[in-house]
C-alpha positions as CSV (number, residue, x, y, z in Angstrom):
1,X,0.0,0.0,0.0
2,X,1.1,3.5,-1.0
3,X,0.8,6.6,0.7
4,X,-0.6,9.3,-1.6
5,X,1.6,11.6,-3.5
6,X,0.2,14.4,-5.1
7,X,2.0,15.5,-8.8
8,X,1.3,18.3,-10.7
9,X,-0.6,17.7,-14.1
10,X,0.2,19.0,-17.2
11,X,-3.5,17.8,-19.0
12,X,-5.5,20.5,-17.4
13,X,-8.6,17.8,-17.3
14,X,-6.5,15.8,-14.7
15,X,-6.2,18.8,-12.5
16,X,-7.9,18.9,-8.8
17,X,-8.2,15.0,-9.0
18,X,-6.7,13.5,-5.6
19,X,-7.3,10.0,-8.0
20,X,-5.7,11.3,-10.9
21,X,-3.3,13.3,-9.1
22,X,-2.3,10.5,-6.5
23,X,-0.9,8.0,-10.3
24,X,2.1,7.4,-11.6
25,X,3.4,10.2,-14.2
26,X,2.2,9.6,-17.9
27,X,5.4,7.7,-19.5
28,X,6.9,8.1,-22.5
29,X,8.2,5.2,-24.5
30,X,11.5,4.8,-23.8
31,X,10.3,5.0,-20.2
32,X,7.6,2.1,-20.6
33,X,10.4,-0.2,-22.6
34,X,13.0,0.1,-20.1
35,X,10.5,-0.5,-17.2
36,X,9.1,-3.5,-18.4
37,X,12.2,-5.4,-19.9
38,X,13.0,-8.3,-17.4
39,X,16.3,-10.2,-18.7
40,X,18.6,-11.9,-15.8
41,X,20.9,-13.5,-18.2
42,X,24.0,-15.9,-17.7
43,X,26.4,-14.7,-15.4
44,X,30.1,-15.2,-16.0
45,X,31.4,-18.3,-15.2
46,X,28.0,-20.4,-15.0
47,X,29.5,-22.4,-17.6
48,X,31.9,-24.0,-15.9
49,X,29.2,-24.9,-13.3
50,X,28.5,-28.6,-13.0
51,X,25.4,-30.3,-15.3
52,X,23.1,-30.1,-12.2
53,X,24.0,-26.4,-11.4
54,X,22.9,-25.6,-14.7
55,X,20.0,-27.4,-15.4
56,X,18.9,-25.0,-12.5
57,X,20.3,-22.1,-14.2
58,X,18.4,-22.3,-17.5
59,X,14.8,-21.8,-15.5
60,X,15.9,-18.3,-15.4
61,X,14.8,-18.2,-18.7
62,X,10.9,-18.1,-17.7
63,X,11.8,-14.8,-16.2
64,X,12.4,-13.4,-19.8
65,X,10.1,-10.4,-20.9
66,X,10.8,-8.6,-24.2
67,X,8.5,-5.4,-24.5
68,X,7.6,-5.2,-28.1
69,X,5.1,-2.8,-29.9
70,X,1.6,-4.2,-28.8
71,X,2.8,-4.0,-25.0
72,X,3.3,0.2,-25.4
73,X,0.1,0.0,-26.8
74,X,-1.7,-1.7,-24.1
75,X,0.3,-0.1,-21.2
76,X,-1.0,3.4,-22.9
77,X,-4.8,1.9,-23.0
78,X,-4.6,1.4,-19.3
79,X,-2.6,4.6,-18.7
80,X,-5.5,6.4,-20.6
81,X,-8.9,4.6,-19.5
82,X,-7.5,4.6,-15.5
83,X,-7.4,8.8,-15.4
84,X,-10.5,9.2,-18.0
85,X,-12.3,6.9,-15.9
86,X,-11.5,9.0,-13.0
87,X,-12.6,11.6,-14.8
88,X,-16.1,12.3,-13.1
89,X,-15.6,9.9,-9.5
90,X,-13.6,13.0,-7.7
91,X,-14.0,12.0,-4.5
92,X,-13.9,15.4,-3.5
93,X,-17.3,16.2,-5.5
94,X,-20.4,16.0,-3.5
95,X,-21.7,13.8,-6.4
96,X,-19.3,11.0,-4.7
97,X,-20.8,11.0,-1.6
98,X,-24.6,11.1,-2.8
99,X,-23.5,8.0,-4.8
100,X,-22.2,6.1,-1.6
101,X,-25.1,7.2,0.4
102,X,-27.8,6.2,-2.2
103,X,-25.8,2.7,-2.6
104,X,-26.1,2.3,1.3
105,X,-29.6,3.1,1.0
106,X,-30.1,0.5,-1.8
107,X,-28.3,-2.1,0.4
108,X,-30.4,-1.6,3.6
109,X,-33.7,-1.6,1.9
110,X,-32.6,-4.6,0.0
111,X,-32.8,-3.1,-3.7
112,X,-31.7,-3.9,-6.5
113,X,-28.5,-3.6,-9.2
114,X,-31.6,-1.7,-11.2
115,X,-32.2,1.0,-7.8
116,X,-28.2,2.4,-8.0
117,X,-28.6,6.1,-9.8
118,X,-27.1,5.4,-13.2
119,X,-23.1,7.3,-13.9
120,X,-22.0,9.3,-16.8
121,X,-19.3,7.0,-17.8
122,X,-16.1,8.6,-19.3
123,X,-14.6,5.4,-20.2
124,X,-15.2,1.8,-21.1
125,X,-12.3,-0.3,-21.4
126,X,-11.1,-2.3,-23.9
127,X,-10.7,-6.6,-24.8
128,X,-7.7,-8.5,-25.7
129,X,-8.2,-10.9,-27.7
130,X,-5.9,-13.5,-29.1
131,X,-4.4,-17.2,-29.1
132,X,-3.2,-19.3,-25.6
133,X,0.5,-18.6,-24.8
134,X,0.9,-15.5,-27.2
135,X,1.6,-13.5,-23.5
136,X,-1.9,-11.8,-23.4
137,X,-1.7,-12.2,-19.7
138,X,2.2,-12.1,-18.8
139,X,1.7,-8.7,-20.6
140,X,-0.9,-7.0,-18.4
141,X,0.1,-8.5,-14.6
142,X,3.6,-6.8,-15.9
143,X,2.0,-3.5,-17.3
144,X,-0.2,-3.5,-14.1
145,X,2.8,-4.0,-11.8
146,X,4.1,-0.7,-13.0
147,X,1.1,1.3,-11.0
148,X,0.0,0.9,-7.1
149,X,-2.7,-1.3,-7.0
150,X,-3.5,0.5,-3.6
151,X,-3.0,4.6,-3.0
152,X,-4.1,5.3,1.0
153,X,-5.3,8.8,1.0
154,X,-5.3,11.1,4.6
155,X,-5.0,14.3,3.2
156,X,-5.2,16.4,0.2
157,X,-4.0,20.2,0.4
158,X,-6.5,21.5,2.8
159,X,-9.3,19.1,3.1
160,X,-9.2,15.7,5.1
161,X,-9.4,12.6,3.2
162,X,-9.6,9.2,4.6
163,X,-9.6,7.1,1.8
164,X,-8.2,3.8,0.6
165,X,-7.9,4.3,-3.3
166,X,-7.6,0.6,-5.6
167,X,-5.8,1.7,-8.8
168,X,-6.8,-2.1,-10.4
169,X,-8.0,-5.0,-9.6
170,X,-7.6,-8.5,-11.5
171,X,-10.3,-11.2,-11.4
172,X,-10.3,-14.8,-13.2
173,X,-13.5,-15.2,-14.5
174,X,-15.2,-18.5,-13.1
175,X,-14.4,-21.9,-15.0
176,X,-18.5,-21.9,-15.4
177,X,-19.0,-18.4,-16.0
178,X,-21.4,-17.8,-13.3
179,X,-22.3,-14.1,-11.8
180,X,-22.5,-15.8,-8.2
181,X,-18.5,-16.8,-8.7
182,X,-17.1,-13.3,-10.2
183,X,-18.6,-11.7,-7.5
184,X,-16.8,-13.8,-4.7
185,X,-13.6,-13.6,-6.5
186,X,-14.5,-10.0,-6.5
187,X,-14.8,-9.3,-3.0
188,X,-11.6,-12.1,-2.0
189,X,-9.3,-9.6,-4.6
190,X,-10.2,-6.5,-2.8
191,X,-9.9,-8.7,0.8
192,X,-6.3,-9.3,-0.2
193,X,-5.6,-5.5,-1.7
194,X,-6.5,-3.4,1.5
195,X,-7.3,-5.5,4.0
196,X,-11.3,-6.0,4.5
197,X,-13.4,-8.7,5.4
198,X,-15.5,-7.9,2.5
199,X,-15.8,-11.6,1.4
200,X,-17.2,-12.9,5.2
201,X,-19.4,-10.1,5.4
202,X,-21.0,-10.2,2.2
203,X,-19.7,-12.8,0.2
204,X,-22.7,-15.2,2.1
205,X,-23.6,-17.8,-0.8
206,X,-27.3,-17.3,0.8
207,X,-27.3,-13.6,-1.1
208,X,-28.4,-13.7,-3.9
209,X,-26.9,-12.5,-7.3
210,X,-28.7,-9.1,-7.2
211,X,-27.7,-8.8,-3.8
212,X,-24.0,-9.6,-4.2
213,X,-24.1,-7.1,-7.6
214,X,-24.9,-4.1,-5.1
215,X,-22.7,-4.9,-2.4
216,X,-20.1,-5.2,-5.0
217,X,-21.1,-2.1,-7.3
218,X,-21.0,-0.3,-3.3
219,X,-17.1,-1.6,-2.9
220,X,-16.5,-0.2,-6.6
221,X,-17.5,3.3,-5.4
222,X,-16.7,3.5,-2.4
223,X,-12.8,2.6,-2.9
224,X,-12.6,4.4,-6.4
225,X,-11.6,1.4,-8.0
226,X,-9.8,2.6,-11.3
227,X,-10.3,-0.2,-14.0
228,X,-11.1,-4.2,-13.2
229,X,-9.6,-6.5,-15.4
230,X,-11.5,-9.8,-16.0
231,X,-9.4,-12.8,-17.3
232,X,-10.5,-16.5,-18.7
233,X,-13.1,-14.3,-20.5
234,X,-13.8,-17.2,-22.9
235,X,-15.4,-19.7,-19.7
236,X,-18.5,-17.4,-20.5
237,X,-18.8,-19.9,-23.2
238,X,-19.6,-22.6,-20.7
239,X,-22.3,-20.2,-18.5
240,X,-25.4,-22.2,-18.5
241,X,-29.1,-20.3,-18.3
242,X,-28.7,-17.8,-19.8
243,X,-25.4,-17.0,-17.5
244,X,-23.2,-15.9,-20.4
245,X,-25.9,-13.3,-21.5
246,X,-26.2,-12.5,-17.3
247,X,-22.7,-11.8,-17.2
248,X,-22.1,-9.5,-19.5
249,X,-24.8,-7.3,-19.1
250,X,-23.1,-6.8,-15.6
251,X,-19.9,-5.6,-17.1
252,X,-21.8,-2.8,-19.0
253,X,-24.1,-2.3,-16.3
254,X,-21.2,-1.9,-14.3
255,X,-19.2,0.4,-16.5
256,X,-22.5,2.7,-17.1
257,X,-23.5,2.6,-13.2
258,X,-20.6,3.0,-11.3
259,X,-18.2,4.3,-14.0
260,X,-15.1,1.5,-13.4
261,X,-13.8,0.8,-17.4
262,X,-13.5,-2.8,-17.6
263,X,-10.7,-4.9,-19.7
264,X,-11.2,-8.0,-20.5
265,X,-9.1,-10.6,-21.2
266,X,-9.3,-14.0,-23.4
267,X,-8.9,-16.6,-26.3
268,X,-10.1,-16.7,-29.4
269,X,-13.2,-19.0,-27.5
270,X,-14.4,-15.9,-26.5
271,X,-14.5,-13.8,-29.9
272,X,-18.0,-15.5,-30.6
273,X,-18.8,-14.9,-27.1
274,X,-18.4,-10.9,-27.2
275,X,-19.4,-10.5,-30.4
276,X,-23.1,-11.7,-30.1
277,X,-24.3,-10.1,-27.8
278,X,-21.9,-7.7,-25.8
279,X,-22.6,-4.2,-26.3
280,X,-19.3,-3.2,-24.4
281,X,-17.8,-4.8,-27.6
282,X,-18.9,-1.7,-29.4
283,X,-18.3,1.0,-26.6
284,X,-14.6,0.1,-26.2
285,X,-12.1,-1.1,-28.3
286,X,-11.0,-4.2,-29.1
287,X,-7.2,-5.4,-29.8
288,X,-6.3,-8.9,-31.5
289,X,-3.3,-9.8,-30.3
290,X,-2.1,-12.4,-33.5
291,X,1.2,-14.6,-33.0
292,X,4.3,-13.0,-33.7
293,X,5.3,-13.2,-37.6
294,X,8.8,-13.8,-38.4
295,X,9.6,-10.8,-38.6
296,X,11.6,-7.8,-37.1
297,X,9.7,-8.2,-33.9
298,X,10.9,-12.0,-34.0
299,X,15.0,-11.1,-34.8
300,X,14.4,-8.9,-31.3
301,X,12.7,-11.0,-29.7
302,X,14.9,-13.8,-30.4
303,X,18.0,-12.0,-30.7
304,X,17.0,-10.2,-26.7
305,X,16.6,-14.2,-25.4
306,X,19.2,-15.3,-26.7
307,X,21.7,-14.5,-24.4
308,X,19.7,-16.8,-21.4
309,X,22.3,-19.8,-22.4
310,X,23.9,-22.1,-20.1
311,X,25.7,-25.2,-22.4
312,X,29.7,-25.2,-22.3
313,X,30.4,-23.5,-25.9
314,X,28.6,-20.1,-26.7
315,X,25.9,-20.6,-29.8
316,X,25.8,-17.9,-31.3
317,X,22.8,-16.9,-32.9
318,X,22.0,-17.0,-36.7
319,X,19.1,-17.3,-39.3
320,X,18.7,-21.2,-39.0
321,X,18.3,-20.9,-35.4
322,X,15.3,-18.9,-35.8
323,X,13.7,-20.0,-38.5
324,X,14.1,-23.5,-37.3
325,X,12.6,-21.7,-33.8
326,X,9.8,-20.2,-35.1
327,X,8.9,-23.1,-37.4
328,X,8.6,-25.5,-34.1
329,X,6.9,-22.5,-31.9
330,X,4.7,-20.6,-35.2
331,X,5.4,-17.4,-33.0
332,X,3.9,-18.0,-30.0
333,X,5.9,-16.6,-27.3
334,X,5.1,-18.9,-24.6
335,X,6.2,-22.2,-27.1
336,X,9.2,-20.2,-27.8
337,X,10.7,-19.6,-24.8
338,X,10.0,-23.5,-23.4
339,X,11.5,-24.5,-26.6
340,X,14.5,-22.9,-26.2
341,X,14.8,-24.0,-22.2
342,X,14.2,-27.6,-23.2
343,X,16.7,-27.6,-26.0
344,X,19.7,-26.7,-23.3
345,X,18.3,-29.0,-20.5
346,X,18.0,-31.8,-23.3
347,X,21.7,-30.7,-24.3
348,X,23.2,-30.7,-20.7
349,X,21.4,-33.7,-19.6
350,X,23.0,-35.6,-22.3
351,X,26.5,-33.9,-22.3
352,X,26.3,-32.4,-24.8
353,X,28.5,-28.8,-25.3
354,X,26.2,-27.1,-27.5
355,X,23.5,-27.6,-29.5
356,X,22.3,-27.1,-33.2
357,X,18.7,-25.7,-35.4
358,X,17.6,-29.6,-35.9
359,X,17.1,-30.1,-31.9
360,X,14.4,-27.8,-31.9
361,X,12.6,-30.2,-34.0
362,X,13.8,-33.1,-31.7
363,X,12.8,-31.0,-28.3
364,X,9.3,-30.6,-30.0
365,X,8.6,-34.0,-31.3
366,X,9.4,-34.8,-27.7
367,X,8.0,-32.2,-25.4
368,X,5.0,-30.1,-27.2
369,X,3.1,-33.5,-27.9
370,X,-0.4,-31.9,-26.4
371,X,0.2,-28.6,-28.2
372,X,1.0,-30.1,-31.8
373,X,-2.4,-30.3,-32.8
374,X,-3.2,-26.5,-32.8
375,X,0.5,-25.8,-33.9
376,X,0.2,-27.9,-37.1
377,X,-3.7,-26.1,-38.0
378,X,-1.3,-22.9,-37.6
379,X,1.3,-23.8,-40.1
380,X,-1.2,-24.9,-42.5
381,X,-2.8,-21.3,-42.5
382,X,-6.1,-23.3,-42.6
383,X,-8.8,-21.1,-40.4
384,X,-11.1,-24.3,-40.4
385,X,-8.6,-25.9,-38.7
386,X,-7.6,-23.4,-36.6
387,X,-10.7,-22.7,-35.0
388,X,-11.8,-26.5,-34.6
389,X,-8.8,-27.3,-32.3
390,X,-9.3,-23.7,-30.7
391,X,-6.9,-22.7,-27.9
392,X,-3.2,-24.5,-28.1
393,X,-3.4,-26.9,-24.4
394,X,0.0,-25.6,-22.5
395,X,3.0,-26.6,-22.3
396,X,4.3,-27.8,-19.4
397,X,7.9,-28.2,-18.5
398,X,8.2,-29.8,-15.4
399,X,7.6,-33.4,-16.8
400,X,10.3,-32.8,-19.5
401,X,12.9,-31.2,-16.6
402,X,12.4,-34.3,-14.6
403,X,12.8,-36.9,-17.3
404,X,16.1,-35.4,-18.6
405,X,17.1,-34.8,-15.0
406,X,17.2,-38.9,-14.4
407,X,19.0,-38.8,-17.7
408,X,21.4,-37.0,-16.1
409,X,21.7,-39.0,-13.2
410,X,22.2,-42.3,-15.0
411,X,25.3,-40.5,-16.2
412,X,26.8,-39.2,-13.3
413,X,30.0,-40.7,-11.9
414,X,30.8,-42.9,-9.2
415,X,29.9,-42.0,-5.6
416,X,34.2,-41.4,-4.9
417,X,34.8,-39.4,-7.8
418,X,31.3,-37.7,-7.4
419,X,32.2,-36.1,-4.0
420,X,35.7,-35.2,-5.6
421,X,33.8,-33.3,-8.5
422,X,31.3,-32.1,-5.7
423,X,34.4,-30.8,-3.8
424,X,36.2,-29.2,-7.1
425,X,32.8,-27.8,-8.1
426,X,31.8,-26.0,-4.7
427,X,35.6,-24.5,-4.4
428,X,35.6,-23.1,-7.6
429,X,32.3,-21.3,-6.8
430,X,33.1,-19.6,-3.8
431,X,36.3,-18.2,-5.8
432,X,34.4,-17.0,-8.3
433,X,31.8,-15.0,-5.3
434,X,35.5,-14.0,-4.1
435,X,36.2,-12.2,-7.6
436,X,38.5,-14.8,-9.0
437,X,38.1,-15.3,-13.0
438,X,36.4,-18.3,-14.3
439,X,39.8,-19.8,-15.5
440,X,41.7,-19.1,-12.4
441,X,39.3,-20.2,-10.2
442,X,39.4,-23.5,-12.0
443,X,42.8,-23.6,-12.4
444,X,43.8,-22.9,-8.9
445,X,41.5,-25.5,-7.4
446,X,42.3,-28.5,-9.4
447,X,46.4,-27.2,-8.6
448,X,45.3,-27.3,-4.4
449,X,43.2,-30.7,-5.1
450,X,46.0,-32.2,-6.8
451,X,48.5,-31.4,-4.3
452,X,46.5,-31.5,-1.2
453,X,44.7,-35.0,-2.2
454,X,43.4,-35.1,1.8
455,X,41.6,-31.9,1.5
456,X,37.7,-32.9,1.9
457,X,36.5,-29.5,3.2
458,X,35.6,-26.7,0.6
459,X,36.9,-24.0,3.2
460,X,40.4,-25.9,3.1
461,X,40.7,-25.5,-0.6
462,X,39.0,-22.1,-0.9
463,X,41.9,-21.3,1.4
464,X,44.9,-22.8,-0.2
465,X,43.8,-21.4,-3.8
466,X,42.6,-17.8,-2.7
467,X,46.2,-17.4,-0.5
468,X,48.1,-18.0,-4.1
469,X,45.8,-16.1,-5.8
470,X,46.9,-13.3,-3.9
471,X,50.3,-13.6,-3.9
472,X,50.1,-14.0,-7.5
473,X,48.3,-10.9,-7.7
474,X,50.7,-9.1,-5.1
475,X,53.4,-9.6,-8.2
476,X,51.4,-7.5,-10.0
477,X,52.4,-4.1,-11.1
478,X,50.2,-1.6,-9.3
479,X,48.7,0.4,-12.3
480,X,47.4,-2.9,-13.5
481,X,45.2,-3.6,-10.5
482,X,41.5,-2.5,-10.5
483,X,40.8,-0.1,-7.1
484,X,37.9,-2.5,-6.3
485,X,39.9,-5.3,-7.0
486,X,38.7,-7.4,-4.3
487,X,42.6,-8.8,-4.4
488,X,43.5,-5.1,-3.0
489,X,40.3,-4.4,-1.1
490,X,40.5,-7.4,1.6
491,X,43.0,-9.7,3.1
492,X,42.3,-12.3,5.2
493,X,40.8,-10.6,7.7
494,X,38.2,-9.4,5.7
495,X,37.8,-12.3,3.9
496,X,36.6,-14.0,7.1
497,X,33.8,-11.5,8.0
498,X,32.7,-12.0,4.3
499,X,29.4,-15.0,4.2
500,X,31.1,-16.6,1.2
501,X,33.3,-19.4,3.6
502,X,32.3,-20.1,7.5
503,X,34.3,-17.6,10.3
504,X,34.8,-21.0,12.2
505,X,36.0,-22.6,9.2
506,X,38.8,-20.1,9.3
């Protein structure tokens, strides 16, 4: 939860808004890009790390975000419908607190959605639309992470104001598409933002679905809830009783009653679904998000993931690798990034130093058996087929990480030479921790080892290799040593108050 800080506006619409005033600034481009981008990388010398070390390493990889074009777009939709919607909910305005009085009113005389005054909307959202594992929904948790989803409010310039201000709020929509559902999840989300017991209080499954549509409409007003994102749109396909039709009358109820813009979220399923019957479908605006092309967008995509590698030899990216990537993944990011995770844990399991375009094929044939249905109607181009497989099942790694993880065991040495490697392994990370280079590191350890064959604790090695490392780096001529060399910055003494080797090792 953020306390409120108040900027100064430069859209003179924005002005005396505590709401408006209380966001984020309006970001440029640039600004958006360099937020968003998430990229850990390999860090120098994981390569030398043992097989097992790695394996671990290359799950980094599902931390990978590469901002492209349609995320600036959709992180300026949000940035525009939040402060439009606030547009006419000031909570300073005596409109906002007839609204929560007549909404009190409507509760304790046990009214209906229907009784609420109606709301001058000043904006309605907007739908995303597109294919499973494209990164429709990886986009906007990341987009939404940029802004406060909770703004307390004590004060504003001269007036008091006690108020607990929820910039967004994300819902699932029920696997049945039922009103009764989206309303708990509703009151559990805002529970978890700020606090409440919303859910115990009114959440009773006894209410009925009128009565949970005020209560919820009420916690919408009263905590200036800036735009609710519904996800799994498409399970409105499975609503029975009329419950698809149910639902989204609520959402444009909801956006012309209470004002809150509404995104929604969801497969190709749900295209049929919002264009029969939703009306919000031609308030708002709609954006199809298609599968990446081979195109520029791909070479930066690609060439931006790339770099996430942990087999022995560098591979250095070229034109087979990503055709022969996009031809196994047909641009879906999700497919993509697994593919290219599975490909090194494949590649290490089996020993391998590097690996070449044709084991994308391989990794595929072996690991994306569920999803290669929908993949091939996407290389055929045919829309019949397309749309009679529908959404592409996930992928899931975790089966294909374990079964190349035994693989790996089978291979492993035996138990003596095991601990030996386990021992070599362990002292040549701490040197590297200590600021040792990947070669000396290694170097220096298997010279201790071999000499000091009874050494079986890593602090005894550490020891031995890091006390020549700095005499050898004591014979160094001054102007070539860094002045945060860590071989100048500590001795030993130091180097026992550091947590990289045990004080009572020492």
């Amino acid at each position: 939860m953020n306390d409120a800080v108040y900027k100064e506006q430069f859209v003179p619409d924005y002005r005396n808004n505590p709401l408006i005033e209380a966001l984020p600034p309006i970001w440029n481009e640039d600004e958006v890009i360099d937020m968003l981008s998430q990229n850990g990388g390999h860090h120098d010398g994981e390569r030398q790390l043992d097989a097992q070390y790695r394996l671990h390493c290359v799950h980094r990889l599902f931390r990978y975000f590469q901002p492209l074009e349609q995320h600036i777009d959709i992180e300026r939709r949000f940035s525009l419908c939040i402060r439009q919607g606030y547009l006419h909910r000031n909570p300073l305005a005596k409109e906002y607190a007839a609204a929560l009085a007549q909404g009190h009113k409507t509760i304790t005389s046990g009214g209906t959605f229907n009784d609420l005054s109606a709301f001058r909307p000043t904006a309605a959202g907007f739908t995303i639309i597109g294919v499973s594992g494209v990164g429709k929904t990886s986009a906007v948790s990341n987009i939404l992470a940029l802004y406060p989803q909770v703004i307390e409010h004590t004060r504003y310039r001269e007036f008091p104001l006690v108020l607990k201000q929820i910039v967004w709020l994300k819902l699932d929509c029920p696997h049945d598409g039922a009103v009764k559902g989206l309303c708990m999840a509703f009151f559990e989300a805002v529970d978890r933002a700020i606090g409440t017991n919303y859910f115990e209080t009114h959440g009773k499954r006894t209410n009925t679905i009128d009565v949970l549509m005020v209560r919820m409409a009420q916690i919408a007003r009263l905590h200036c809830i800036g735009v609710l994102v519904i996800d799994e749109i498409q399970h409105l396909s499975l609503a029975k009783g009329g419950g698809q039709e149910k639902m989204l009358n609520f959402f444009v109820t909801l956006v012309n009653t209470i004002g809150v813009p509404i995104v929604l979220i969801g497969t190709n399923r749900a295209m049929a679904v919002l264009q029969s019957e939703f009306r919000q479908a031609r308030r708002g605006s709609s954006l199809i998000w298609d599968r990446m092309k081979n195109d520029d967008s791909w070479e930066i995509f690609v060439s931006a993931m790339w770099g996430n590698q942990w087999t022995k030899e560098i591979v250095p990216l070229n034109e087979d690798f990503k055709n022969a990537l996009y031809e196994e993944s047909q641009g879906i990011t999700d497919i993509a990034v697994k593919l290219y995770a599975m490909t090194q844990i494949r590649a290490i399991a089996l020993g391998h130093d590097a690996f070449k375009p044709s084991d994308f094929r391989i990794v595929a044939a072996e690991g994306l058996g569920l999803a290669k249905p929908m993949l091939d109607a996407l290389r055929s181009g045919d829309r019949k087929k397309i749309d009679m497989y529908g959404d592409i099942a996930p992928v899931k790694i975790e089966d294909y990480y374990a079964a190349y993880s035994a693989v790996l065991a089978e291979r492993t040495e035996v138990p003596g030479k095991r601990h030996e490697n386990s021992l070599s392994e362990q002292s040549v990370l701490k040197l590297l921790e200590l600021g040792a280079p990947p070669p000396e590191a290694k170097r220096l350890t298997g010279k201790i080892l071999a000499e000091h064959p009874d050494f079986r604790k890593v602090s005894e090695v550490v020891r031995a290799a890091y006390t020549l490392y700095i005499a050898q780096a004591e014979t160094t001529a001054e102007s070539d040593t860094q002045p945060d060399d860590l071989r100048t910055s500590i001795g030993y003494d130091a180097l026992k108050k550091t947590d990289s080797i045990s004080k009572g090792e020492w």
